[in-house]
C-alpha positions, -999 to +999 in steps of 0.1 A: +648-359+527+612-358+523+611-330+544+634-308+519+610-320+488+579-309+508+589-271+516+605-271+478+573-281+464+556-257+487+577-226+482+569-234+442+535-239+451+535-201+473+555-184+444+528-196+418+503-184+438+521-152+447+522-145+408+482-157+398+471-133+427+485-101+422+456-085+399+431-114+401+391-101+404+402-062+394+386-053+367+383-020+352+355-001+334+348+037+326+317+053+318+326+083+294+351+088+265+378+067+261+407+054+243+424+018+243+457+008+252+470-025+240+497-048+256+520-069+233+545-094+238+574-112+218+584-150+220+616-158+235+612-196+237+589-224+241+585-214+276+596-176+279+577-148+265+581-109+272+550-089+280+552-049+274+520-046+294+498-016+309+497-028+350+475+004+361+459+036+351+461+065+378+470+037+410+437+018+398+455-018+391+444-037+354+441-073+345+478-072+327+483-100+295+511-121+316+484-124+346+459-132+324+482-159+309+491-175+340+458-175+353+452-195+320+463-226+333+495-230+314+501-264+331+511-281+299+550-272+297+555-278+256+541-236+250+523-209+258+487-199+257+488-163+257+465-134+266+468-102+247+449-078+265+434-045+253+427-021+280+397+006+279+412+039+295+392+071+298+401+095+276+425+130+284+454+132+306+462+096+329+488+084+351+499+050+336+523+024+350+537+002+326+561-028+328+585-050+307+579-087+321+603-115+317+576-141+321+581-186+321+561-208+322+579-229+349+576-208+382+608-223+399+629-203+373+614-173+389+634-176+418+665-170+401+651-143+381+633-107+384+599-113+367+595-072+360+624-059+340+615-021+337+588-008+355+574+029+360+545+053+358+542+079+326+518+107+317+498+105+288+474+126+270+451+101+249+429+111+225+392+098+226+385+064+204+426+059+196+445+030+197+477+032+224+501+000+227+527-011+250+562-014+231+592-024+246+624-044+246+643-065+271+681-077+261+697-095+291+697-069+324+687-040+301+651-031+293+629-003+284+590+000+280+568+025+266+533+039+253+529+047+212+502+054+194+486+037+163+508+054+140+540+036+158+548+075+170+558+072+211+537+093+231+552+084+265+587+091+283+608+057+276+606+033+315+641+022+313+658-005+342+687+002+363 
């Protein structure tokens, strides 16, 4: 018996750290014109949040908001302490990936769940010294993420999932 609660706790432990790594230490920063692109989220419950979030600009990975929150050492179960990140991108044409994320605060859920609901690259013309966000939705299996501009008009193809 001891032996099933150590590899459980383990394989918690491995999927934790599987999730805190993935973008840790890569920063990004431009010399030059640029614009900003905002993530943004919406609460689900005390433990679940969805992150519309930018995850990298031409292959070049970003420190995404639901990384940045689980690297905030959300130990305490009764909420969330989120990040909101705002992204500086250079300005003019870019490659961006963007994701929906089903994100908890209780990593054993994730095995019994796919963190990244819709996930996909889009091209985007940004204008130098504009504000871009991350919208999205996630409803069940369905979910959809995209780029608009300040004005709340999209400027990116709609990433819907499968």
């Amino acid at each position: 018996m001891k032996r099933v609660f150590f590899a459980f706790i383990t394989a918690l432990l491995l999927t934790n750290c599987a999730q805190v790594n993935e973008f840790s230490g890569l920063s990004q920063s431009y010399s030059g014109p640029v614009a900003h692109i905002n993530d943004s989220s919406s609460k689900v419950s005390l433990i679940k949040q969805h992150f519309y979030e930018l995850a990298a600009v031409n292959d070049k990975h970003v420190y995404a908001s639901s990384t940045c929150t689980q690297d905030g050492g959300n130990a305490n179960q009764q909420g969330l302490s989120l990040c909101s990140q705002r992204h500086e991108v250079p300005a003019g044409k870019q490659r961006l990936n963007i994701r929906a994320v089903n994100y908890v605060t209780v990593p054993f859920f994730s095995f019994f769940n796919n963190i990244y609901k819709a996930e996909g690259s889009v091209l985007v013309n940004l204008e130098v010294g504009e504000e871009y966000f991350v919208k999205g939705n996630i409803d069940g299996d369905k979910a959809a993420v995209w780029v608009e501009d300040a004005r709340g008009d999209m400027v990116s193809a709609k990433i819907e999932s499968r």
